[in-house]
C-alpha positions in Angstrom: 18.1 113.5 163.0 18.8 110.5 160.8 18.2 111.2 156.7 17.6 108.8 153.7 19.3 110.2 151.2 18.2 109.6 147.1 19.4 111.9 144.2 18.2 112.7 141.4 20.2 113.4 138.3 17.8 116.7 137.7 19.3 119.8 139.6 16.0 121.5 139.6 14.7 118.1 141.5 18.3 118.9 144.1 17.7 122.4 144.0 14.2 122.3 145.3 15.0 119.3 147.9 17.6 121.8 149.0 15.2 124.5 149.7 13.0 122.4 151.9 15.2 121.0 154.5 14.5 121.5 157.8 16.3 122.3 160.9 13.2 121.2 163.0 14.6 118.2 165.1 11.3 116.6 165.2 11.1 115.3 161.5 12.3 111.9 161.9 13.4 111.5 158.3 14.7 114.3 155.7 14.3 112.4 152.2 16.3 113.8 148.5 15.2 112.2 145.6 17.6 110.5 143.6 18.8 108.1 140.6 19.4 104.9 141.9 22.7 103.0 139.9 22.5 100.5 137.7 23.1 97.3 139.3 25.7 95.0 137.7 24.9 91.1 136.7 26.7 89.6 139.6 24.7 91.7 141.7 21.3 91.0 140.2 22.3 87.1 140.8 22.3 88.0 144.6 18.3 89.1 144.3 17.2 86.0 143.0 16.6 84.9 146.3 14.1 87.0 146.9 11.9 84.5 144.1 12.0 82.1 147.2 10.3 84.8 149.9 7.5 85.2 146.5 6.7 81.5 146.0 6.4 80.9 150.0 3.9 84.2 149.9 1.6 83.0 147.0 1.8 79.3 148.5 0.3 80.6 151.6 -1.6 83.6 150.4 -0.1 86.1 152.0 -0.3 88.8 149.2 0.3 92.5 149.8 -3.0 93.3 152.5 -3.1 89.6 153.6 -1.7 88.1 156.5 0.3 85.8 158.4 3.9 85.1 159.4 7.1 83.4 156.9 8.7 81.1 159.3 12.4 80.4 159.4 12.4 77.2 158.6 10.3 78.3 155.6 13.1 81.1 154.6 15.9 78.3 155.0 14.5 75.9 152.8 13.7 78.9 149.9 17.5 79.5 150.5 17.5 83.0 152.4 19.0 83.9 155.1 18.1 86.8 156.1 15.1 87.6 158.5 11.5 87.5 157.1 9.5 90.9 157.1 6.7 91.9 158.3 4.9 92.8 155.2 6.1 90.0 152.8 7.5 91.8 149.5 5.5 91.5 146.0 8.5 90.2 144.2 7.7 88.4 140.5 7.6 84.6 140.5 10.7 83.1 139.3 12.4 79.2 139.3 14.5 78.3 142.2 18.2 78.5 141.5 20.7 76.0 142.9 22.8 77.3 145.8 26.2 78.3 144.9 25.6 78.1 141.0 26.7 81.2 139.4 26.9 82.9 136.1 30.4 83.9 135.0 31.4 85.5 131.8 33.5 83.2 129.6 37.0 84.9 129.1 36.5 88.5 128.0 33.6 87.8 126.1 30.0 88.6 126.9 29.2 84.8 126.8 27.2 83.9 130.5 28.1 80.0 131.7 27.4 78.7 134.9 30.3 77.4 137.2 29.4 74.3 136.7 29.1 72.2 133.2 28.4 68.8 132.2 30.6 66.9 130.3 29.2 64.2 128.3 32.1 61.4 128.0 30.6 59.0 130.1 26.9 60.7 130.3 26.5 58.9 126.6 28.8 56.4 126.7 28.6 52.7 126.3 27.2 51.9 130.1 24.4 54.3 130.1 21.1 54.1 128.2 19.2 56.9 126.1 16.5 57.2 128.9 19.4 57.4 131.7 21.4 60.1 129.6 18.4 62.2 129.4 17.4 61.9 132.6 21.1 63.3 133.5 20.7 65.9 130.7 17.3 67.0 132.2 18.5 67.6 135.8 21.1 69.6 134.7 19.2 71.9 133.2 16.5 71.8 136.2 19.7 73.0 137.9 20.9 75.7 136.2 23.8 74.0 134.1 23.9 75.1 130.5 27.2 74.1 129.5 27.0 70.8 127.7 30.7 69.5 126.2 31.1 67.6 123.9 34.0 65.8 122.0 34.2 63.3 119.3 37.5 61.5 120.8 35.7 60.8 123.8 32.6 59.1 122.7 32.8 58.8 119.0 29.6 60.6 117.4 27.2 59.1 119.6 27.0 61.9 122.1 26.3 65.1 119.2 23.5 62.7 118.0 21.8 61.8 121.2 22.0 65.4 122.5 20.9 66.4 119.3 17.6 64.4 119.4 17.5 65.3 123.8 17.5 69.1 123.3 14.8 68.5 120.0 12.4 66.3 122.1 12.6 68.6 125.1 12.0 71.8 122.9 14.6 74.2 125.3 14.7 77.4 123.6 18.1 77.8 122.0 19.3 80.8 123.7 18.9 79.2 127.4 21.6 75.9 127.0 25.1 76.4 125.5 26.6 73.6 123.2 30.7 73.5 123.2 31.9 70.3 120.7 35.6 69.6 120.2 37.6 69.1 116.7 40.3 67.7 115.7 40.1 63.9 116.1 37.8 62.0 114.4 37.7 58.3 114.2 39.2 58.1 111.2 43.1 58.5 111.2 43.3 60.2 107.7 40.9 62.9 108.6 42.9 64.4 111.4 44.3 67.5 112.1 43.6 71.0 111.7 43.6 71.7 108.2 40.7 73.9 106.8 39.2 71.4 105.3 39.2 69.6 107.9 37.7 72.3 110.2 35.0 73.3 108.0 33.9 69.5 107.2 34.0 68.8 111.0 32.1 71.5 112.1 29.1 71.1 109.1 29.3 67.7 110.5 28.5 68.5 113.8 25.5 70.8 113.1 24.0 68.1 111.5 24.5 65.9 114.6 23.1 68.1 116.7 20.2 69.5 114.1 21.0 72.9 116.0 21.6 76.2 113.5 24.8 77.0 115.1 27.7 75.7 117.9 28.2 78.3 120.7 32.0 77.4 121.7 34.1 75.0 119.0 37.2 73.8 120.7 40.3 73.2 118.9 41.1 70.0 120.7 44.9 69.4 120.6 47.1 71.7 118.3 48.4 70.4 115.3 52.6 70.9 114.8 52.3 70.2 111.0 49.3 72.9 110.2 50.2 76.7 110.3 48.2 78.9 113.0 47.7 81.2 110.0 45.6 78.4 108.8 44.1 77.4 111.9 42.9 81.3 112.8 41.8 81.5 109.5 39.5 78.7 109.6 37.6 79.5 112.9 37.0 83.1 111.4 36.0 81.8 108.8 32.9 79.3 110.4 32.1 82.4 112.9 31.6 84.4 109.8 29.4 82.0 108.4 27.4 81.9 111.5 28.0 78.0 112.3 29.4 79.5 115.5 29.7 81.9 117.8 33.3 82.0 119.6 36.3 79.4 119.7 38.5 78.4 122.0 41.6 76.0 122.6 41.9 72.4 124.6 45.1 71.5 125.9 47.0 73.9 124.2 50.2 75.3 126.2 50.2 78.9 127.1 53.1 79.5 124.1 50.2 78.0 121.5 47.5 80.1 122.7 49.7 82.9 122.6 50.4 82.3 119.1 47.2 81.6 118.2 46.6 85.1 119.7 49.2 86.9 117.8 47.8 85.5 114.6 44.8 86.6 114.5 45.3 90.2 115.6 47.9 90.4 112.8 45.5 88.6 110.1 42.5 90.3 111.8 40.6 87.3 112.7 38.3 86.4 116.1 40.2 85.4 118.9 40.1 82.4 120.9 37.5 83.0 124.3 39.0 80.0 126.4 41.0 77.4 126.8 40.1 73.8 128.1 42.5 72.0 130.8 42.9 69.4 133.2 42.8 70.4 137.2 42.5 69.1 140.1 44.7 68.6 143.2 47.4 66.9 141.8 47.6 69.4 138.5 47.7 72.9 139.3 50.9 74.5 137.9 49.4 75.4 134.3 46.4 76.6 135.8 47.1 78.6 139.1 50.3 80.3 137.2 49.6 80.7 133.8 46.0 80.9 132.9 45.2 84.0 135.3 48.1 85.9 133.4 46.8 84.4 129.7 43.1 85.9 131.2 44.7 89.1 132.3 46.6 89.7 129.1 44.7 88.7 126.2 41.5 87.7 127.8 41.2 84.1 127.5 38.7 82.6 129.9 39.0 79.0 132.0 37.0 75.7 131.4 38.6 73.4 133.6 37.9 69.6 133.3 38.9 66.5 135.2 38.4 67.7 138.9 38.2 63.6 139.4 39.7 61.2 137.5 37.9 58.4 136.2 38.0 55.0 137.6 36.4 55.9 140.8 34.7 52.9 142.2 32.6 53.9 145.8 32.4 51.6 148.7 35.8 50.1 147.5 38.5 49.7 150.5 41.3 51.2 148.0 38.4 53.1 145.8 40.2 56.5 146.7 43.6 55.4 145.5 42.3 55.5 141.9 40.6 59.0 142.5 43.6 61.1 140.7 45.0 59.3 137.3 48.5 58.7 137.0 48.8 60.7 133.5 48.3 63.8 135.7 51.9 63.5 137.7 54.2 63.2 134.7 54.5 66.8 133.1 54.1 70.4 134.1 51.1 70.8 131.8 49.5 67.8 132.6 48.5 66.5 129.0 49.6 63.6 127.3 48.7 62.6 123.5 45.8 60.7 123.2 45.7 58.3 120.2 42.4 55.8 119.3 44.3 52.6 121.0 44.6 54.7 124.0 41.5 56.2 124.4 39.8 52.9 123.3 42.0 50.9 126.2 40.5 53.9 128.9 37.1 53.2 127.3 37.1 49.8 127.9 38.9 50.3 131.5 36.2 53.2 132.8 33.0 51.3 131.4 30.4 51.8 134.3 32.6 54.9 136.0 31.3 58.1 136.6 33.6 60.8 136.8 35.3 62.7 133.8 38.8 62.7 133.5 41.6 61.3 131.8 43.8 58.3 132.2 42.8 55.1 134.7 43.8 54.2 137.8 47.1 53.2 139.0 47.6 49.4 139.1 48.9 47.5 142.5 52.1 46.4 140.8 52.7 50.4 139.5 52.2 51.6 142.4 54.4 49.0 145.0 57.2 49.8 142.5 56.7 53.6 142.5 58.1 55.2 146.2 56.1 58.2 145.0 52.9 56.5 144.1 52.7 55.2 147.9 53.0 58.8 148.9 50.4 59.9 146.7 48.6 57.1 147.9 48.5 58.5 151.5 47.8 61.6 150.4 44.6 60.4 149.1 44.0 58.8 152.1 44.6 61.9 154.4 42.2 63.9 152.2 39.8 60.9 152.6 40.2 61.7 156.2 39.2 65.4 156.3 36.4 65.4 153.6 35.0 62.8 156.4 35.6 65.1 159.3 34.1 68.1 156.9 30.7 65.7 156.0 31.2 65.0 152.8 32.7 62.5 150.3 36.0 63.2 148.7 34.9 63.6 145.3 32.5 66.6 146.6 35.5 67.8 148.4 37.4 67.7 145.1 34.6 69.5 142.9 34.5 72.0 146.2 38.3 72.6 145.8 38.3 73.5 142.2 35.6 76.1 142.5 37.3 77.5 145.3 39.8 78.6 142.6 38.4 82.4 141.0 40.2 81.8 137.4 37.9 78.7 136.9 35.1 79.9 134.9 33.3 77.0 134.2 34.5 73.5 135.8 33.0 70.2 133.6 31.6 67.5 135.8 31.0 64.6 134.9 28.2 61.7 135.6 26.6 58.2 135.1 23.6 58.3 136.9 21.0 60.9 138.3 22.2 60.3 141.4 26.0 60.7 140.7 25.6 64.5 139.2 22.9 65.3 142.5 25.6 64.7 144.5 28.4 66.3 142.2 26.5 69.1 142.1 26.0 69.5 146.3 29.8 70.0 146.1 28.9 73.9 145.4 27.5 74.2 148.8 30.7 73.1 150.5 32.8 76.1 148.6 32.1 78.7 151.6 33.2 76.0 153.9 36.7 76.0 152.7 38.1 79.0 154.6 41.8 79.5 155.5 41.9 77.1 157.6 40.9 74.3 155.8 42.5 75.2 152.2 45.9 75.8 154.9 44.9 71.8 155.8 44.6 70.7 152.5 47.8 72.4 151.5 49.6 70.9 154.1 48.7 67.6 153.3 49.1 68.3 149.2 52.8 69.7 149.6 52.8 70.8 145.9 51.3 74.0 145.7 52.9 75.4 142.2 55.5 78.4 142.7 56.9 80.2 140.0 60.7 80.1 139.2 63.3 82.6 139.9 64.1 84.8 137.3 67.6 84.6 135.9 69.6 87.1 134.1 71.3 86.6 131.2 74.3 88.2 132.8 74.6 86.2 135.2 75.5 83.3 133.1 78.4 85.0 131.6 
């Protein structure tokens, strides 16, 4: 006799379900009444695939009495994969959603971002016109990105103001795109750093760019040796009071800084920081495979990667995928190097017309016929070349894939120069499920760097 079994949170309801059960072998279902659970987010994300089976039924007209068949070709291209039913299900109309775009919480905090985000560097920079930048800014929304970074040292003001005027022309409602602007630099040398004047002036500044009520993420790009964290915690409590923003985070700040940073503002009682910004990609893991999970774990601060592809990438060029990973990535364990004006106005100049966010160029011939270990590197670009061709796709998308395969990276920024560029960066989520044991085993083999912790020593033992 097989049952479907509900509760019911009312014992009366049990009780009386109780009292009729019967024995009688013929009654092909026995039925309690009960309380389903409340699902949680991540589940509710798996049902929105059910808003392709109600689009294909009111395209066709197959309401609740109507009739006719959903065919599998139909259910593929709605992205299910499950088998159609016989009575097609009256589910509410919603917008299709991008296959493998999901919403993850950012840090600890209750802030939703997709996995994906669009970095703006070279979306508004120098190269690409308003009507291209907006064209960019409106796919990824159409997609289901609403992470938009943004940062003054990359693209001076320009990008706050033409985002500004993007999200004001397009009329988004506020609470469906999140805005994260960086401060710190500014393109005067004088008005550096991380004083509190300087934080409070930057951030006014940027709401007036932007012609929004409020920043949802303000990013401490860079720490600053000659201000005290007292001062800097301070400061970011002090604009999230005043409702200019919601949360702060860190960029480039080693795990010791953001641990400080921490400490500070539980002893002073301010808000903590929700996430910290880094470089990854293949050729930088250490800081964030070994030390972001435990900074997550133990003070809950979230993961916005950046740089999954360096810029400088040129397609269709014979030696195009030796500039695919920038040199400034190989020369320290936390993969960060100071950026000044002369240098980022030197990478400016270098990565006019490139694509791809990142930092740094590419490596020159002459560097890299002097350097043993950039002709290695070298042909480990070339051997992952190999096997994102024997996978059917490019290596950038294989690259993108890669990062998302890791689960501490919340939100990874992509970056793009054309409508075309961020379709294709943004295919790379399909290839995530592809990269099974195997493959990552493959890559691994062919990276030979994967980041291992050291062994602990005593202090004992040194005597």
């Amino acid at each position: 006799m097989s049952q479907l079994v509900l509760c019911n949170s009312n014992n009366d309801n049990n009780n009386n379900s109780n009292d009729n059960l019967s024995e009688d072998s013929s009654t092909p279902l026995t039925i309690y009444r009960c309380r389903a659970p409340i699902a949680s987010l991540d589940c509710m994300e798996e049902f929105s695939a059910g808003s392709g089976l109600s689009a294909l039924a009111d395209r066709d007209g197959l309401g609740g009495m109507g009739g006719g068949n959903i065919t599998k070709e139909q259910l593929l291209l709605s992205g299910l994969t499950h088998s159609a039913p016989a009575a097609p299900l009256a589910l509410s109309r919603q917008t299709s959603v991008t296959p493998g775009l999901r919403y993850k919480n950012l840090g600890k905090s209750g802030l939703r971002v997709s996995n994906i985000g669009l970095g703006t560097w070279p979306t508004f920079g120098p190269s690409v016109s308003e009507d291209q930048a907006e064209q960019i800014i409106v796919l990824a929304v159409e997609s289901g990105i609403n992470v938009f970074d943004l940062s003054e040292a990359h693209s001076g003001t320009r990008a706050e103001v033409e985002l500004g005027r993007i999200l004001q022309r397009r009329g988004w409602k506020r609470t469906s795109f999140i805005v994260t602007t960086k401060i710190y630099w500014s393109t005067r040398s004088e008005e550096r750093g991380l004083s509190r004047k300087h934080i409070i002036e930057s951030v006014k500044a940027s709401l007036a760019r932007l012609q929004l009520s409020y920043i949802d993420v303000v990013i401490v790009h860079k720490s600053d040796p000659m201000c005290p964290m007292e001062e800097i915690v301070r400061a970011m409590h002090y604009i999230i009071s005043q409702g200019w923003a919601m949360y702060w985070g860190t960029a480039r700040w080693s795990p010791v800084e953001v641990m400080e940073a921490y400490t500070n503002c539980r002893q002073f009682n301010c808000v903590t920081p929700i996430v910290e910004q880094t470089e990854y990609h293949m050729f930088c893991r250490e800081k964030t495979e070994l030390y972001m999970p435990e900074m997550y774990n133990k003070i809950g601060v979230g993961l916005m990667a950046w740089s999954p592809i360096s810029m400088g990438m040129t397609q269709g060029k014979e030696d195009a995928t030796i500039q695919l990973f920038s040199r400034s990535s190989f020369r320290n364990r936390y993969s960060t190097f100071s950026w000044s004006e002369d240098e980022t106005n030197v990478i400016n100049k270098e990565t006019a017309g490139s694509g791809y966010g990142g930092s740094g160029g590419g490596w020159t011939k002459s560097d890299r016929n002097q350097s043993e270990d950039g002709r290695r590197q070298t042909e480990r670009v070339r051997e992952l070349n190999a096997l994102a061709e024997k996978m059917g796709c490019t290596l950038p998308q294989l690259a993108i894939a890669w990062c998302l395969k890791n689960e501490s990276v919340q939100c990874l920024l992509l970056g793009a120069i054309s409508v075309e560029q961020l379709y294709d960066s943004i295919q790379s989520l399909q290839l995530v499920p592809k990269l099974n044991s195997n493959m990552m085993a493959d890559i691994e083999r062919i990276l030979e760097n994967k980041p291992t912790r050291p062994p602990m020593i005593s202090t004992l033992a040194l005597r």
